[in-house]
C-alpha positions in Angstrom: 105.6 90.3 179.0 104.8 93.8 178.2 107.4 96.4 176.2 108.8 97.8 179.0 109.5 94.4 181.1 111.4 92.8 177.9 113.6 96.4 177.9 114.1 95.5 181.4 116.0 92.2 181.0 118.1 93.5 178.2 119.0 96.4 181.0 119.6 93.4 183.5 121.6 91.2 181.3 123.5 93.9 180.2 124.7 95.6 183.7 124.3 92.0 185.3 128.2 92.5 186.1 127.8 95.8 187.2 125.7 94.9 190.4 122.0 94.2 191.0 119.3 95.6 188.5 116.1 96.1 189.8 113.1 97.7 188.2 110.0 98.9 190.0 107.1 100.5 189.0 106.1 104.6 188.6 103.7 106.7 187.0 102.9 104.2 184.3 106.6 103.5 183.5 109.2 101.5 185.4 112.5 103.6 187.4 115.3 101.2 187.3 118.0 101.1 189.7 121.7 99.8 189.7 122.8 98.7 193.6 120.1 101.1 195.0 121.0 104.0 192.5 118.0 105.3 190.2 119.1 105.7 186.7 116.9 105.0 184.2 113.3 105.3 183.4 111.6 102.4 181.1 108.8 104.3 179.5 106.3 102.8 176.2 109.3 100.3 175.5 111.8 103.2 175.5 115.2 103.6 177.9 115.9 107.0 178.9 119.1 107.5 180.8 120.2 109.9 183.5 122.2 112.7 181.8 124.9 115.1 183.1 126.2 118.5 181.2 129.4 116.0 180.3 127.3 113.1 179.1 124.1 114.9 177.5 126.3 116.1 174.3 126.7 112.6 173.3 122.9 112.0 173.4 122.3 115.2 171.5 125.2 114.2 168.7 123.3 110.5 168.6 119.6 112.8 167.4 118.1 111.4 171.2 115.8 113.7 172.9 114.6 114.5 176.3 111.6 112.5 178.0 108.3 114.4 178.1 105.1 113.3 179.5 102.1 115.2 179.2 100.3 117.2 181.9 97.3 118.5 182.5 98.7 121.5 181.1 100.5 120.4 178.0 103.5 118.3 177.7 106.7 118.7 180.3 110.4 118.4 179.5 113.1 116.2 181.9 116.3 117.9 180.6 117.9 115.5 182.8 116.8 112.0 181.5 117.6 111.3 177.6 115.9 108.5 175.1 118.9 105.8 174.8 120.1 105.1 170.9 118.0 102.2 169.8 121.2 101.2 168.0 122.4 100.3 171.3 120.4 97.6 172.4 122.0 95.5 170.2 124.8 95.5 171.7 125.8 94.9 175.4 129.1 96.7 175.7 128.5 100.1 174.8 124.9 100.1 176.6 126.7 99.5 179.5 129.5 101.9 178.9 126.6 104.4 178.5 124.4 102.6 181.5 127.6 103.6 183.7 128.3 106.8 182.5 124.5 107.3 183.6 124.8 105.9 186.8 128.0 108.2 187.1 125.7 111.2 186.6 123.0 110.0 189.1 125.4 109.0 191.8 126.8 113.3 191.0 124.1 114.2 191.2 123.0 112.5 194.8 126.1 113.8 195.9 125.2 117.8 195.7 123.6 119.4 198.0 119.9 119.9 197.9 118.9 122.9 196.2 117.0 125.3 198.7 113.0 125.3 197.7 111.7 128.8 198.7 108.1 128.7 198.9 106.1 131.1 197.0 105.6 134.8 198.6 102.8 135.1 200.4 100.7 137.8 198.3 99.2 140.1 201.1 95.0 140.9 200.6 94.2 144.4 199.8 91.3 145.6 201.6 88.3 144.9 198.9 87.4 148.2 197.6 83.7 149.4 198.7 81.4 149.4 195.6 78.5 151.9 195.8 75.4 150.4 195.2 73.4 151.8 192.5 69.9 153.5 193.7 66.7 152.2 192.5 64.9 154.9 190.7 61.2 154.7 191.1 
């Protein structure tokens, strides 16, 4: 059982009250889901919850962080998922007062309306400039 299936169960056991846990399988991590609603992401043994402006304080007072991944370009910040208080796993009732203040924030968020993706202006082509070729002296 790998890192991130044992963090997992403890999730499971935890919320098993609050309705079904399931986990499945992204980008090298696991997305877990609470009756259908993604939450969480399991990444290299580590929980990171879904934050809101309300609930994102509490992470910062506890010295959590954002998750990052790295990119082809460097690594990338998601403001909007936070590493979960090791502290925490230990013990059941306040991870799931904090699992369900997440789920709170992901159900808020699935309730806004889609931000408006504009795609990128269309740059229009110049007419190349005409270079004069250089006479050959001879």
């Amino acid at each position: 059982m790998s890192a991130n299936d044992e963090i997992l169960e403890i999730l499971k056991d935890a919320l098993s009250r609050a309705g079904s846990v399931r986990g499945r399988c992204m980008f090298g991590g696991v997305g877990v889901y609470l009756d259908g609603i993604f939450f969480a992401i399991i990444d290299d043994g580590a929980i990171y919850l879904k934050t809101s402006d309300e609930t994102r304080p509490r992470f910062a007072a506890e010295g959590s962080r954002a998750f990052s991944y790295m990119t082809k370009n460097g690594r990338a910040e998601l403001h909007s998922y936070w590493l979960l208080p090791d502290r925490l796993l230990d013990d059941a009732e306040e991870l799931r007062d904090w699992a369900s203040g997440s789920v709170a924030a992901a159900k808020h968020a699935a309730s806004q309306p889609k931000r408006k993706v504009t795609p990128a202006r269309a740059v229009k082509a110049r007419p190349a400039k005409r270079i004069a070729k250089p006479k050959n002296k001879r």
